[in-house]
C-alpha positions in Angstrom: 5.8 14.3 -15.1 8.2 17.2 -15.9 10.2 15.0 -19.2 6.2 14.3 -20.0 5.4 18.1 -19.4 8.1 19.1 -21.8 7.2 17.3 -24.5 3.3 18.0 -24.1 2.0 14.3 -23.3 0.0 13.6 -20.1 -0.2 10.1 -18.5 -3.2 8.0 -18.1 -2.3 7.7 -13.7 0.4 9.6 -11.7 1.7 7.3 -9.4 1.8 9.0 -5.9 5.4 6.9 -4.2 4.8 8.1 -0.8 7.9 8.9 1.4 8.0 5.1 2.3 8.2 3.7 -1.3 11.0 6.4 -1.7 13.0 6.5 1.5 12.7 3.2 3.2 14.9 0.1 1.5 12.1 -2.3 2.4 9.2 -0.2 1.3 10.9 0.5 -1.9 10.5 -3.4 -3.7 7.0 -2.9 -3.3 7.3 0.3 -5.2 9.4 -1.8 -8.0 6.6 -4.4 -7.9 3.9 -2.3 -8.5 5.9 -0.4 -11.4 6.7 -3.0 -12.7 3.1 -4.4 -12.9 1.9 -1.5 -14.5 4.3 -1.7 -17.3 3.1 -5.3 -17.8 -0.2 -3.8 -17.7 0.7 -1.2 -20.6 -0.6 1.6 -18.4 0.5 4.8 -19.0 2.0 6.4 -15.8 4.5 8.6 -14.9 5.8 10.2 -10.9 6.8 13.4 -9.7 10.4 12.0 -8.6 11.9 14.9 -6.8 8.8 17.3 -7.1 6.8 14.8 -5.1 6.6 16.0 -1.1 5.2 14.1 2.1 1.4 14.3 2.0 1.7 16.1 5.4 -0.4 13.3 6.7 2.5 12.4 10.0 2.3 16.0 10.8 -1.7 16.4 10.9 -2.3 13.1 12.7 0.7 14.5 15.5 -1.7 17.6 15.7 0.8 20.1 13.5 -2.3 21.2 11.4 0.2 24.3 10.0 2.9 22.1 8.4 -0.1 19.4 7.0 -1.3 22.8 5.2 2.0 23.8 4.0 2.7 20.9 2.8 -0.6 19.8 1.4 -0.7 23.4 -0.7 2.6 22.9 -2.2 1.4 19.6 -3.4 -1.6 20.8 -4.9 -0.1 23.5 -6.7 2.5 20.8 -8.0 -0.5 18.5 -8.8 -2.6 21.2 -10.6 -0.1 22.6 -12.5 0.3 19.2 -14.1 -3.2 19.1 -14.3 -3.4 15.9 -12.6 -6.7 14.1 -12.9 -6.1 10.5 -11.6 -3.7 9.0 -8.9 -2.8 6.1 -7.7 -0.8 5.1 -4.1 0.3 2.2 -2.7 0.2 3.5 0.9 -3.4 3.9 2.5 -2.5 7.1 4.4 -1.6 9.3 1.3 -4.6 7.9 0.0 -6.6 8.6 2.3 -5.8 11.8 2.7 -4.9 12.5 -1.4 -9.2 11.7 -1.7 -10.6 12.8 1.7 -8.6 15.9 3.1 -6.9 17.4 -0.4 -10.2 18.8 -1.7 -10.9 21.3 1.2 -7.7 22.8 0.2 -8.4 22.8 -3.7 -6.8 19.2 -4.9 -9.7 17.2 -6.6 -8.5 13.8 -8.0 -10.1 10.8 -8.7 -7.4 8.8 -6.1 -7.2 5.0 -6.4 -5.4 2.5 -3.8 -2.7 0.4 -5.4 -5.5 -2.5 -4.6 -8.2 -1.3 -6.4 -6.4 -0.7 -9.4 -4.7 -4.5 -9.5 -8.4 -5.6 -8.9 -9.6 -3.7 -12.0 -6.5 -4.8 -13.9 -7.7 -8.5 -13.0 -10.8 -8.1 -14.0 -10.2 -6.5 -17.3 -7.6 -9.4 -18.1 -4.8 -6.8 -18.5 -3.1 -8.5 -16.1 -2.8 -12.6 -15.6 -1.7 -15.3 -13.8 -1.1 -18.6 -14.6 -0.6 -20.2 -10.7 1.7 -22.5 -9.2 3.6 -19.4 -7.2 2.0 -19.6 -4.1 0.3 -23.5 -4.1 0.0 -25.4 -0.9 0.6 -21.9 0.9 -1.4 -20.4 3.8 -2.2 -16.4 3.4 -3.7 -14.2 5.8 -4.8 -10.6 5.5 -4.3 -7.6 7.7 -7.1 -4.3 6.9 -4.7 -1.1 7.6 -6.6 1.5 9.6 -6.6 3.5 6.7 -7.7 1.8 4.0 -10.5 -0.7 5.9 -12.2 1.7 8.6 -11.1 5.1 7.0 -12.7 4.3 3.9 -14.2 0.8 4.0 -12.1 -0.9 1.9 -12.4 -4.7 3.3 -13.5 -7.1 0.1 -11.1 -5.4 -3.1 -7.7 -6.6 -1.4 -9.3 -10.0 -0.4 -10.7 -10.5 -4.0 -7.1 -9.8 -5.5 -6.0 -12.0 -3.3 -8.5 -15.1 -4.3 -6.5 -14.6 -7.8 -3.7 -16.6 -6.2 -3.4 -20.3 -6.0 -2.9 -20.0 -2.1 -5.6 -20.7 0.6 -7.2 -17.9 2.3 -7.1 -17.6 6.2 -9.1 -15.1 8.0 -7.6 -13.3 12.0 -10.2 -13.5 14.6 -10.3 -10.1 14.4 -10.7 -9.2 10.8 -12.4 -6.1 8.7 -13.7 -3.3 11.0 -12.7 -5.6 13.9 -9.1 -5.6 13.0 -6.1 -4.1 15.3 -4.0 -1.2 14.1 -0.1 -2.5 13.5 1.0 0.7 15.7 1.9 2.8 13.2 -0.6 4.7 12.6 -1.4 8.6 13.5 2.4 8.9 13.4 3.4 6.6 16.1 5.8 5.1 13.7 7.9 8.0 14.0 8.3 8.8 18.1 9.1 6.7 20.8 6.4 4.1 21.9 4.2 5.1 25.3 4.4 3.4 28.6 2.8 -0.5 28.3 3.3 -3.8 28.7 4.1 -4.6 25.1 4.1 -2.9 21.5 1.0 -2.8 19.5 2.4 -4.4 16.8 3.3 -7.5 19.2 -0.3 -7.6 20.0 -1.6 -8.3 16.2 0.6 -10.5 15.3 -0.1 -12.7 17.4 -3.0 -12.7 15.8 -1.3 -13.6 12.6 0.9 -16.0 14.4 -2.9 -18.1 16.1 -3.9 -18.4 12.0 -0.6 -20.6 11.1 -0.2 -18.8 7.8 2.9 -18.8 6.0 2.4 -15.2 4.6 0.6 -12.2 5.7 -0.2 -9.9 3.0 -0.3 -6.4 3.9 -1.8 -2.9 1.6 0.2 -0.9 3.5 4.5 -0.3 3.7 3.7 0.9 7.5 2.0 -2.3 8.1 4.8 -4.2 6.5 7.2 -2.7 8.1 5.9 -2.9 11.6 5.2 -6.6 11.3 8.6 -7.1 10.0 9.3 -6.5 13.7 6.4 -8.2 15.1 7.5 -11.5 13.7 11.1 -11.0 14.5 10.0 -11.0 18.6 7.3 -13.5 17.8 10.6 -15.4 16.4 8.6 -16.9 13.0 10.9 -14.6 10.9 11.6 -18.0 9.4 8.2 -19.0 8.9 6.2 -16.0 8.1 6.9 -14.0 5.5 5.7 -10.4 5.3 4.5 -9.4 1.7 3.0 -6.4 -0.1 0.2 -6.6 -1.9 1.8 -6.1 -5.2 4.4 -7.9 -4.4 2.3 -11.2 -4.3 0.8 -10.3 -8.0 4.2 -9.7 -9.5 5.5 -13.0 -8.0 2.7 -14.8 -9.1 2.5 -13.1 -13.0 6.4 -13.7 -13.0 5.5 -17.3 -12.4 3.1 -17.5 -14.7 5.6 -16.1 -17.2 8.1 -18.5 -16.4 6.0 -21.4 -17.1 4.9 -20.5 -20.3 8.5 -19.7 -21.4 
C-alpha cells in the first residue's frame, strides 16, 4: 500500500494476510495460493506488508478487551489513512472481526472472505477451470466457527467447491451443527484444559467416518489443527488437509496445464 501510496494509485482490494498467512510456514502456501489466484484473476490488490498488525481478535476472545482496542485503533488509523474501502482475508476471524467489531471503533469496510470472493470470480468467469485435478477424489467440508455460525456463511464455500471435478461428502454434523477444530477464542495459543481428549481429535473423527480423501478447510486455524488431528487419527497418509484456495489454484493450474 505504501509503494501504491507514493505513487498516488489505490488498489481495487487490500488483501488483509492475517498473522497466520504471515508467520506460520504452513499457513503461508495458502496465502501464495490465493495471491496467486488473484493475479490470474487480474485483480488489482495490494498488502500492508509490515504496516499490517494482529486484528487483536486472540486478545479479545482471551478477555484482554485493552490490547484488542489498541490494537484495533492502530489498524484503523493505518487502514483510513490509506483510505481503504474494500478487504479481503483468508482467515474467518479477521474477518469477522474486520466487518462486525471494527466499525464501533471507526473502521468501515466492505470486508469479503477469501471464499466469497473465489465464488464471485467463478461466476464472473474471471477465473476457470478445466477439471481433471481432483477426479475420482472424495472432499469433505469443515464450517469454521467463524465464518458459518458467526456470520452464516454455510452454502458460498460449498458452491466453490462444486467447481471441482471431485465428489462432495457431507460430516454428520455439518453447517450450524458443525464442531469447532479447538482453536478458536484463542485456545490455539495456551495449553489445552483438563479432558479426555483434544477437540480437534473429536472432529476429525468426524472427517475420518466420511472416508474422504481431502478435507477442505476456509480457515489456516482449522488447517492447522487438523493437521494434528489426522496425524493421531494416523490417516496423515490418506487425508490430506487443504485450503480453500489452495484447491482452486491446483485445479486452474491443471486446467492450464492441459491446455498447454
Amino acid at each position: 500500500m505504501a509503494e501504491l501510496a507514493a505513487q498516488g494509485r489505490q488498489p481495487e482490494i487490500l488483501f488483509w494476510v492475517g498473522c497466520a498467512g504471515s508467520f506460520d510456514m504452513r499457513a503461508q502456501k495458502i496465502t501464495a495460493s490465493f495471491a496467486r489466484i488473484l493475479l490470474a484473476a487480474g485483480i488489482d490488490f495490494a498488502i500492508l506488508g509490515s504496516e499490517e498488525s494482529c486484528t487483536g481478535d486472540p486478545a479479545k476472545r482471551a478477555g484482554n478487551e485493552f490490547v484488542y482496542q489498541m490494537s484495533a485503533l492502530a489498524n484503523i488509523e493505518v487502514l483510513n489513512g490509506y483510505g481503504v474501502k474494500k478487504i479481503v482475508t483468508t482467515c474467518p476471524h479477521c474477518f469477522n472481526i474486520l466487518k462486525n467489531e471494527y466499525p464501533e471503533l471507526g473502521g468501515n469496510y466492505e470486508v469479503l472472505h477469501h471464499s466469497q470472493l473465489l465464488q464471485q470470480l467463478l461466476e464472473a468467469g474471471r477465473i476457470t477451470i478445466e477439471g481433471g485435478a481432483f477426479e475420482g477424489k472424495t472432499i469433505t467440508y469443515h464450517d469454521s466457527c467463524y465464518l458459518g455460525r458467526g456470520n452464516g456463511v454455510y452454502e458460498v464455500p460449498r458452491a466453490v467447491l462444486a467447481s471441482l471435478d471431485a465428489s462432495l461428502v457431507e460430516m454428520e454434523r455439518n453447517r450450524r451443527h458443525a464442531v469447532c477444530c479447538g482453536a478458536g477464542g484463542g485456545q490455539i495459543f495456551k495449553e489445552a484444559e483438563k479432558g479426555t481428549h483434544e477437540v480437534y481429535e473429536e472432529r476429525t473423527k468426524d472427517i475420518t467416518a466420511t472416508g474422504c480423501d481431502i478435507v477442505a478447510t476456509p480457515c489456516p486455524f482449522c488447517m492447522l489443527m487438523f493437521r494434528d488431528g489426522v496425524k493421531s487419527a494416523d490417516k496423515e497418509d490418506a487425508i490430506a488437509v487443504k485450503d480453500l484456495s489452495e484447491l482452486i489454484w491446483e485445479a486452474m493450474q491443471k486446467g492450464s496445464s492441459s491446455s498447454a
